[in-house]
C-alpha positions as CSV (number, residue, x, y, z in Angstrom):
1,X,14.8,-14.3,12.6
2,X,15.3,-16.8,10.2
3,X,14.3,-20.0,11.9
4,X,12.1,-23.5,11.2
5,X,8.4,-23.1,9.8
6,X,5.9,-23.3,12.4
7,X,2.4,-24.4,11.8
8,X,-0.8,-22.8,13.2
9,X,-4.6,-23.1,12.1
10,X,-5.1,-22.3,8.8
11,X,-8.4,-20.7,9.5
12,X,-8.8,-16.7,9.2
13,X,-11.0,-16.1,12.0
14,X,-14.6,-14.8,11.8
15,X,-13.8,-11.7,13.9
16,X,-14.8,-8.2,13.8
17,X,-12.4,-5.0,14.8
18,X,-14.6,-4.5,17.9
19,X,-13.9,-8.0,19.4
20,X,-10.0,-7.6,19.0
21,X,-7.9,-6.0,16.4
22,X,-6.7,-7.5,13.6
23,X,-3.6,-7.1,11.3
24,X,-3.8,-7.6,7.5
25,X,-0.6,-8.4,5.6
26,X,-1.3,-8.0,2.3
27,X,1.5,-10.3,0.1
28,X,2.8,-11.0,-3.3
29,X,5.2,-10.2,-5.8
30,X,5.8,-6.3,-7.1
31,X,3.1,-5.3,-9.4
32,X,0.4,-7.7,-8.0
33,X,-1.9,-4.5,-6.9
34,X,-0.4,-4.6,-2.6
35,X,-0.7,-0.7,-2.7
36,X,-4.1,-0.4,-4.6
37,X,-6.1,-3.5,-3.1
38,X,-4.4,-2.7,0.3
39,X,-5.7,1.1,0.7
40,X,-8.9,0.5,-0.7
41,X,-9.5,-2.7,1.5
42,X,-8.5,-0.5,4.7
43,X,-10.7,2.6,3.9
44,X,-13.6,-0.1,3.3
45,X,-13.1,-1.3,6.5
46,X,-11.8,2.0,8.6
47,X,-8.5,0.1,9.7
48,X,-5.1,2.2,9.6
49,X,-2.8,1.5,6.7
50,X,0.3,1.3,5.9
51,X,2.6,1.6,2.9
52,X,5.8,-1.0,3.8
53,X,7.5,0.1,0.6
54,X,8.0,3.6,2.7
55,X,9.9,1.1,5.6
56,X,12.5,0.1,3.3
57,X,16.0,1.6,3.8
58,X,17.2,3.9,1.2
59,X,20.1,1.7,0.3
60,X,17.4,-1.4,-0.3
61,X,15.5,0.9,-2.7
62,X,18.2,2.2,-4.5
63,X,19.6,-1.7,-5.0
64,X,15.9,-2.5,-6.5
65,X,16.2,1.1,-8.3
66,X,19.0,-0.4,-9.9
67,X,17.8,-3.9,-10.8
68,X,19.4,-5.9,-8.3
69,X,17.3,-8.0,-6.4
70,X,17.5,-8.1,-2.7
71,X,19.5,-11.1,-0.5
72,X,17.9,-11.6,2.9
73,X,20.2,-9.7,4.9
74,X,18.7,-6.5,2.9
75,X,15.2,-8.4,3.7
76,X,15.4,-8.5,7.3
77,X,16.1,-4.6,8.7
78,X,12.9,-3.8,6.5
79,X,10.7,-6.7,7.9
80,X,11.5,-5.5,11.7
81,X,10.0,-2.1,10.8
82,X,7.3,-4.1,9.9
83,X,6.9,-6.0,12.5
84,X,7.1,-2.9,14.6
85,X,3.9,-1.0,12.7
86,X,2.1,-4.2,13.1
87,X,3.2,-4.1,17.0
88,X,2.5,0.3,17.3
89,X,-1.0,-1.0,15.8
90,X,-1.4,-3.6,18.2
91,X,-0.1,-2.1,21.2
92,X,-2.9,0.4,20.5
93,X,-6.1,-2.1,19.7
94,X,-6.3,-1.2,16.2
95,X,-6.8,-3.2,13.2
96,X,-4.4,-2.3,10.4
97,X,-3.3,-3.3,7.0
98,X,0.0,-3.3,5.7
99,X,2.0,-4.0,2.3
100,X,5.0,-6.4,2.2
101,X,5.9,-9.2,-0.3
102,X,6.8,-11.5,2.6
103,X,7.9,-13.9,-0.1
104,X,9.3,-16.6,2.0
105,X,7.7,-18.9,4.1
106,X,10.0,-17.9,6.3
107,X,9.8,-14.0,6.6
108,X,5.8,-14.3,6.9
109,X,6.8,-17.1,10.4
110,X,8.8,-13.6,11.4
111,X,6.1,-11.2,10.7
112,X,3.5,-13.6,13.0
113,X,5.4,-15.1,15.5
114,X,3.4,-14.4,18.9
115,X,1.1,-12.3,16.9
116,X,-2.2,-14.4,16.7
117,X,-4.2,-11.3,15.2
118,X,-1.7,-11.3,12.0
119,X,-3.0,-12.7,8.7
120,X,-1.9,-12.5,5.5
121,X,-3.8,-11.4,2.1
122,X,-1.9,-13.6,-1.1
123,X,-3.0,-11.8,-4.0
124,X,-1.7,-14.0,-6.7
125,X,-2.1,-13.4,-10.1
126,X,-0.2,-14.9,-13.8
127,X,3.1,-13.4,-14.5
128,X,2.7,-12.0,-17.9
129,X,-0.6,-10.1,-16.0
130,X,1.8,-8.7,-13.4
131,X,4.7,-8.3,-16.0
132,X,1.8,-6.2,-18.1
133,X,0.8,-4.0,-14.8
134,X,4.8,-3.2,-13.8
135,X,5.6,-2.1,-17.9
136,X,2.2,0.5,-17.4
137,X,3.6,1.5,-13.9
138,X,5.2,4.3,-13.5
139,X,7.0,6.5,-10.8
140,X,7.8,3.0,-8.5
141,X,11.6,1.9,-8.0
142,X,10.8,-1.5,-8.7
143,X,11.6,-2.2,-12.5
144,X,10.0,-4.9,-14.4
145,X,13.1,-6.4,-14.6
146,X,13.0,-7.7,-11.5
147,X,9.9,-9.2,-11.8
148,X,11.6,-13.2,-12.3
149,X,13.7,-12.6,-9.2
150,X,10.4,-12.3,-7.1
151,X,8.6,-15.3,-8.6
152,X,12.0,-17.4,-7.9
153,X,11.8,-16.1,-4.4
154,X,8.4,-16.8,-3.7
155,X,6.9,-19.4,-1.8
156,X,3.2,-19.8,-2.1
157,X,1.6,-19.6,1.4
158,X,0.7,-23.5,2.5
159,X,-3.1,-24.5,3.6
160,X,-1.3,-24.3,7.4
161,X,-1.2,-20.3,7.0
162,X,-3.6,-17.8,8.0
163,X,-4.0,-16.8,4.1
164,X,-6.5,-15.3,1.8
165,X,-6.0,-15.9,-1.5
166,X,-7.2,-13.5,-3.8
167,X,-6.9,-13.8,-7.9
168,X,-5.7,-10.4,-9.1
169,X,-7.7,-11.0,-12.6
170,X,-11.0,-10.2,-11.1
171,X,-12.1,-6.7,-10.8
172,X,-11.1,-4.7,-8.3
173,X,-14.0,-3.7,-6.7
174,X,-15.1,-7.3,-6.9
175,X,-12.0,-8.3,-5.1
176,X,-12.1,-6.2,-2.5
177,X,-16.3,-7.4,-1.6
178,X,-14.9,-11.0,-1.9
179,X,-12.0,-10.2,0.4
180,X,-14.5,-8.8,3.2
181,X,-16.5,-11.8,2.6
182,X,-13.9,-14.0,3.2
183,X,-13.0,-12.2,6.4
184,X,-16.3,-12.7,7.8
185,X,-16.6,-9.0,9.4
């Protein structure tokens, strides 16, 4: 699992679901709109979806619950059920989108090593935007309080990365039409 970074094209491929599936991770830290921009971006498109919050085991959501951020041993049963959706999907010719902070340079090397159809959707956004979003959200076990432990652990995704960037301060619905754009489908 944890291992050296690899480097592939950068290049998200100009490729529609009929010519091979693709998989869609869609990344950042908690409050950065993965569950919103994610469902709406798969209905738009037809391709299942997935929820990765629902992967995590109960003991990871009750440490988050309780404002303790989570060490990379909690990380790594949750990212193999992810990997496993994204491999169901694939193992079936479907394109699929899925939510997961995949953080670390690292954990995103897990989630697409020897799967050339993965890419990953950065929606990236100012803290005190996300900080805003998390206070108005409610009914989530992520508390706002946890909010500086993500941005310590993240690790933008390099130009070497199948990544989309996407600036969570434009309109949604905006977005989501420059995200299709940018996928070239």
């Amino acid at each position: 699992m944890p291992g050296d970074r690899k480097t592939d094209s950068a290049a998200v491929t100009g490729r529609s679901c009929e010519e091979a599936p693709m998989i869609l991770v869609v990344m950042g830290v908690s409050g950065c709109g993965k569950s919103t921009v994610g469902q709406l971006l798969a209905q738009r498109l037809g391709w299942s979806f997935k929820e990765g919050d629902e992967l995590h085991p109960a003991v990871n959501v009750a440490k988050m619950h309780s404002g303790t951020p989570l060490t990379d041993a909690d990380r790594w049963p949750w990212l193999q059920k992810i990997a496993e959706q994204m491999d169901a999907w694939r193992n079936t010719g479907r394109s699929g989108l899925i939510t997961c902070s995949a953080l670390a340079g690292r954990y995103r090397d897990f989630l697409r090593a020897g799967r050339p159809e993965v890419h990953f959707l950065y929606l990236k956004g100012e803290k005190s935007l996300i900080a805003q979003r998390l206070t108005a959200r409610t009914g989530h076990f992520m508390p706002p309080g946890l909010l500086d432990s993500q941005f310590v652990a993240l690790e933008p995704p390099t130009s070497e990365e199948p990544v989309i960037e996407a600036d969570i301060a434009v309109p949604l619905q905006e977005m989501v039409q420059q995200i299709e754009r940018r996928l070239r489908l």
